[in-house]
C-alpha positions as a Markdown table, in Angstrom:
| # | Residue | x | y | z |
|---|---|---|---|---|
| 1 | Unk | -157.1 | 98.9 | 70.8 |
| 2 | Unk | -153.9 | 100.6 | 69.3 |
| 3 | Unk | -154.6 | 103.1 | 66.0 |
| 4 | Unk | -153.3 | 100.6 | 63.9 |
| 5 | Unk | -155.8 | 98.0 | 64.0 |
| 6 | Unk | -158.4 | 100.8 | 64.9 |
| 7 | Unk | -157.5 | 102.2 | 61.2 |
| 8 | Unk | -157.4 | 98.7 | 59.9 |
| 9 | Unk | -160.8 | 98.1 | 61.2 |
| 10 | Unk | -162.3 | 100.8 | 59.6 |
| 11 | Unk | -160.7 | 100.4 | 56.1 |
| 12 | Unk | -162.2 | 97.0 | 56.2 |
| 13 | Unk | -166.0 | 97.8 | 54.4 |
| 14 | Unk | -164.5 | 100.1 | 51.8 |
| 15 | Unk | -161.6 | 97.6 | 50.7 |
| 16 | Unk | -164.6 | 95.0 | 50.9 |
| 17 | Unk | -167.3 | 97.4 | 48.9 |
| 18 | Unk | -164.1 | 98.1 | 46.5 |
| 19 | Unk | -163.5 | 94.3 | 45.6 |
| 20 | Unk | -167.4 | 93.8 | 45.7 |
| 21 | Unk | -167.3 | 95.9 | 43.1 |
| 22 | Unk | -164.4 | 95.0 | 41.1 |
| 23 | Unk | -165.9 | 91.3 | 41.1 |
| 24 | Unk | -169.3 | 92.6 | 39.9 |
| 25 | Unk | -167.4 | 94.5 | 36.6 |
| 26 | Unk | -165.5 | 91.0 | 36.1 |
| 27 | Unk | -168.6 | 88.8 | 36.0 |
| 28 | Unk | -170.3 | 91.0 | 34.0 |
| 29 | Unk | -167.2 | 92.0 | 31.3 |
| 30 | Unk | -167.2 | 87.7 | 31.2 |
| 31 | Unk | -170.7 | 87.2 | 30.6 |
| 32 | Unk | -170.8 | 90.2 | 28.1 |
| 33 | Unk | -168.0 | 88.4 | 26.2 |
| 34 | Unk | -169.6 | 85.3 | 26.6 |
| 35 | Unk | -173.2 | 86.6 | 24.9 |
| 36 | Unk | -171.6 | 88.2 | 22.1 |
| 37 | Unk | -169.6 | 84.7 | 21.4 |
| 38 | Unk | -173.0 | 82.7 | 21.7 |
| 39 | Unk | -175.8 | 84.4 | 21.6 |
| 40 | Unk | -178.3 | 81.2 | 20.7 |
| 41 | Unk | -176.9 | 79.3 | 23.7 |
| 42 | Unk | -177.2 | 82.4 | 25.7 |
| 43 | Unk | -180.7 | 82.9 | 24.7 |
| 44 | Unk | -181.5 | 79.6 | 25.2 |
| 45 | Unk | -180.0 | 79.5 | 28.9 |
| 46 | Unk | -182.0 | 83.0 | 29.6 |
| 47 | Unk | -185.4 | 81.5 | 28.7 |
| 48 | Unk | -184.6 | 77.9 | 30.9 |
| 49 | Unk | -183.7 | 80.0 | 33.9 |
| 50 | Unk | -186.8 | 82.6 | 33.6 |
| 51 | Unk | -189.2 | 79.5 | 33.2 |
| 52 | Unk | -187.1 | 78.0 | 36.7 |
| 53 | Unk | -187.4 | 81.8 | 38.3 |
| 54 | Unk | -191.3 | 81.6 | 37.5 |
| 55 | Unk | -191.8 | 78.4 | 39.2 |
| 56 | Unk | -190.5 | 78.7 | 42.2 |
| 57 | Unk | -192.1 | 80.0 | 44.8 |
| 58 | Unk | -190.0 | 83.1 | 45.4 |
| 59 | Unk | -192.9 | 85.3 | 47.2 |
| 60 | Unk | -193.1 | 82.8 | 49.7 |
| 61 | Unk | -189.0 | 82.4 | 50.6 |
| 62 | Unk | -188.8 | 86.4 | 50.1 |
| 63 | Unk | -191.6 | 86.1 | 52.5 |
| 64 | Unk | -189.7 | 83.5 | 55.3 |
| 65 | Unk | -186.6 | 85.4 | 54.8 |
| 66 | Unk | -188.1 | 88.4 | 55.6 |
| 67 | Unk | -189.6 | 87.1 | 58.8 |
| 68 | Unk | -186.2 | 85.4 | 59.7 |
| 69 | Unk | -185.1 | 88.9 | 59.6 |
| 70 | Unk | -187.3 | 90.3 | 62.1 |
| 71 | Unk | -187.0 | 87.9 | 64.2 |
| 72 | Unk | -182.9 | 87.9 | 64.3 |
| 73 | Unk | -183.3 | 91.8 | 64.1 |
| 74 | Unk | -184.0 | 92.3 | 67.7 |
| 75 | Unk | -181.5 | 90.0 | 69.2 |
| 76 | Unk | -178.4 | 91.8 | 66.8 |
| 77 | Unk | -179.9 | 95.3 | 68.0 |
| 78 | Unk | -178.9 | 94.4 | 71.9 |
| 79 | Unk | -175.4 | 92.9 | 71.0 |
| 80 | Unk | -175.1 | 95.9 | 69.0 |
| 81 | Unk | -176.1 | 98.2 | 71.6 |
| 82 | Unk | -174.1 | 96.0 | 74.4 |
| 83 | Unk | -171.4 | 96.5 | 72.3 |
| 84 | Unk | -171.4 | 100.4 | 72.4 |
| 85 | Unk | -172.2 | 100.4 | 75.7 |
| 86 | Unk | -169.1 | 98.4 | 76.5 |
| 87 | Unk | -166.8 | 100.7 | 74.4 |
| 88 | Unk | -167.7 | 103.8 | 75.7 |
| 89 | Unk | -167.4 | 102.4 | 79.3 |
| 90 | Unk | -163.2 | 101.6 | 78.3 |
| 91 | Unk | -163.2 | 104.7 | 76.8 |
| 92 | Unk | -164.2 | 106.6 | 79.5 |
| 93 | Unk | -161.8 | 103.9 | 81.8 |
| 94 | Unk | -158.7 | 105.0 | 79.4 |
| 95 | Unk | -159.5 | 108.6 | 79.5 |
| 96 | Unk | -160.1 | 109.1 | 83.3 |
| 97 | Unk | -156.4 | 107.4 | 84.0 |
């Protein structure tokens, strides 16, 4: 890999954390804006949506996604560590030439 796309790479997660975040202040300035213009309806959309939320079995998907987790935890750990494994090999490769 050339430094270019190495510094690319590595800018990735903070432009993506950056528009994450930007994203998070727009929804929120919105929906601000949008409770001060209608609070009743606002209210009224709050106390549907708790009474959905209370409902549903959220424990028990929390619970299976949790699992899921687990389960697909061990499986990303050895690509992960394959990975590594395989770039400090062509490092060593390039630096031995």
């Amino acid at each position: 890999m050339d430094h270019s796309s190495v510094e690319v790479v590595a800018e990735f997660p903070e432009r993506g954390v950056h528009w994450v975040k930007d994203q998070v202040e727009t929804v929120l300035s919105e929906t601000e804006d949008y409770v001060r213009e209608k609070p009743t309806e606002s209210l009224l959309c709050a106390l549907a949506v708790g009474y959905i939320l209370n409902r549903l079995p959220i424990g028990r998907i929390l619970g299976g996604l949790f699992r899921l987790l687990v389960v697909a935890l061990r499986p990303a750990i050895l690509i992960y560590g394959a990975t590594k494994l395989y770039q400090s090999v062509q490092e060593e490769e390039s630096s031995s030439r």
